[in-house]
C-alpha positions as a LaTeX table, in Angstrom:
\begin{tabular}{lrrr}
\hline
Residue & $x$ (\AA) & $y$ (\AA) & $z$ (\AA) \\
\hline
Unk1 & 81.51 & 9.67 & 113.74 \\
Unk2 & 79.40 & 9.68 & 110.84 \\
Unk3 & 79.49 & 7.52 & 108.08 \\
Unk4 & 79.51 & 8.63 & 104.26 \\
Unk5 & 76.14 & 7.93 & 103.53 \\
Unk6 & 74.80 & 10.24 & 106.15 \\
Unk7 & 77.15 & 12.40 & 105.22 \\
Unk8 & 76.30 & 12.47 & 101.70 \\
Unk9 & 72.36 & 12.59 & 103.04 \\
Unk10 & 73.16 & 15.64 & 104.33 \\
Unk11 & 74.38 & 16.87 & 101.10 \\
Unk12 & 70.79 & 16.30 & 99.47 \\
Unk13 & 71.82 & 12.95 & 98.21 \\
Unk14 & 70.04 & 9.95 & 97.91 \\
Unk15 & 71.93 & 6.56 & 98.59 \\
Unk16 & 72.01 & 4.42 & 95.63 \\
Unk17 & 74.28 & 1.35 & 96.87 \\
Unk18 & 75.73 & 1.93 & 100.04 \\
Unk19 & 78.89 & 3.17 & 100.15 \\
Unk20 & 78.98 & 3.08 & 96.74 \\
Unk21 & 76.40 & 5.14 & 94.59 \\
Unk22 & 75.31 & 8.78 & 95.31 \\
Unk23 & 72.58 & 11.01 & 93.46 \\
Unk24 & 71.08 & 14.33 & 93.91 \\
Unk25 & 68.82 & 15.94 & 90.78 \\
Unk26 & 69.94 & 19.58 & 90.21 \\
Unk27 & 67.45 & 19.82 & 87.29 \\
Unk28 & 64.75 & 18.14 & 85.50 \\
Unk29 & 67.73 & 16.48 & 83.04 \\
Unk30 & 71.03 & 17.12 & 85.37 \\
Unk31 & 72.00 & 14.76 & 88.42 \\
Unk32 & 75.41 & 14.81 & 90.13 \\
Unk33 & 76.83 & 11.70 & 90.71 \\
Unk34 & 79.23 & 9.76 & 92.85 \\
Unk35 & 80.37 & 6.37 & 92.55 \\
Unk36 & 82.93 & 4.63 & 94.31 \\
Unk37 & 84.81 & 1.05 & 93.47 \\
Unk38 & 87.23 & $-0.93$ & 95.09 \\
Unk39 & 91.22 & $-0.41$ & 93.53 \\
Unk40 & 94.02 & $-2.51$ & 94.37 \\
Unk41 & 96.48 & $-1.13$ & 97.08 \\
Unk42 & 93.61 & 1.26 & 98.55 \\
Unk43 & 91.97 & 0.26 & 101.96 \\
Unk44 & 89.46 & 2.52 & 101.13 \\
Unk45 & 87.06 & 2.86 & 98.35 \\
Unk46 & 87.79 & 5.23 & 95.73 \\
Unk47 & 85.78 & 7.84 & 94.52 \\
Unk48 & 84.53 & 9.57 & 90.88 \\
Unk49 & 82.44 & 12.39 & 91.40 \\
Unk50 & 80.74 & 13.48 & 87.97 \\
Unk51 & 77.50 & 15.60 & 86.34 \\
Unk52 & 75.27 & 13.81 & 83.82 \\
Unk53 & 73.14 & 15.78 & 81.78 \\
Unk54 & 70.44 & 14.02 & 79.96 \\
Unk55 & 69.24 & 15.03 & 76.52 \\
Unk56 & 66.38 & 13.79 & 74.02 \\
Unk57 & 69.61 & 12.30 & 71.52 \\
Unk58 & 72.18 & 11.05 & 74.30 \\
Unk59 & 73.67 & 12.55 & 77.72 \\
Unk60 & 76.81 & 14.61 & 78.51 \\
Unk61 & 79.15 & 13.59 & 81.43 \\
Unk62 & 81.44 & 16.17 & 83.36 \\
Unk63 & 83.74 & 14.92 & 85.61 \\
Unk64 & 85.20 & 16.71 & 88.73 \\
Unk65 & 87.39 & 14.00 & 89.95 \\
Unk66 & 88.64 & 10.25 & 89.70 \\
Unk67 & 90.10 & 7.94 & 91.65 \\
Unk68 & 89.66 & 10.29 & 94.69 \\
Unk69 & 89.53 & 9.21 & 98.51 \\
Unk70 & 86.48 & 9.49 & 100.71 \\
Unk71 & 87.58 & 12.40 & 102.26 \\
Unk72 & 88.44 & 14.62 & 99.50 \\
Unk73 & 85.40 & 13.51 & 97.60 \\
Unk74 & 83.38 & 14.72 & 100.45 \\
Unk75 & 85.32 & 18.46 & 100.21 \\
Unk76 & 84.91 & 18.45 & 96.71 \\
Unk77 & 81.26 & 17.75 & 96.81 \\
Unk78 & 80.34 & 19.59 & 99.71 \\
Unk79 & 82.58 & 22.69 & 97.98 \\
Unk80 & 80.51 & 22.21 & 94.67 \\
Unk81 & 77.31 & 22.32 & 96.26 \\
Unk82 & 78.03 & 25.50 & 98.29 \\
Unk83 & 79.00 & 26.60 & 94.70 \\
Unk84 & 75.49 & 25.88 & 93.25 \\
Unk85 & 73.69 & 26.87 & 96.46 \\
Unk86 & 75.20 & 30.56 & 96.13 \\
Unk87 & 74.67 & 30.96 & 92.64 \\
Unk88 & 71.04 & 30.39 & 93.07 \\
Unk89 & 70.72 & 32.31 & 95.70 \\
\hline
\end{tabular}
């Protein structure tokens, strides 16, 4: 069984904290992030998968999901980057 940072290596990301910080660039100024923290009554971490965009005057945040469980985080993700991978394409 793999764990979620291999499977979010084979996503394109690079593992921040383990366990707890994902990044993969899309652009020059865009990243997609995940972060996860600990919340009470969860045996699991839980999940906030977003897109930062950087600008000269600030940054804009997106977010996709909060609060989400490894496992749909993981769909999500993978389901966004199939997304992006087809409209390039």
């Amino acid at each position: 069984m793999r764990t979620i940072n291999q499977r979010f290596l084979g996503l394109g990301f690079q593992v921040g904290i383990p366990s707890q910080v994902f990044i993969r660039d899309i652009s020059i100024r865009t990243s997609l992030v995940v972060e996860g923290h600990r919340e009470k009554g969860y045996s699991t971490y839980r999940y906030t998968f977003y897109k930062i965009t950087y600008y000269p005057k600030g940054s804009h945040e997106k977010v996709y999901m909060e609060n989400a469980s490894p496992r749909r985080v993981l769909q999500r993700v993978a389901s966004f980057i199939s997304f992006l991978e087809g409209v390039r394409n």
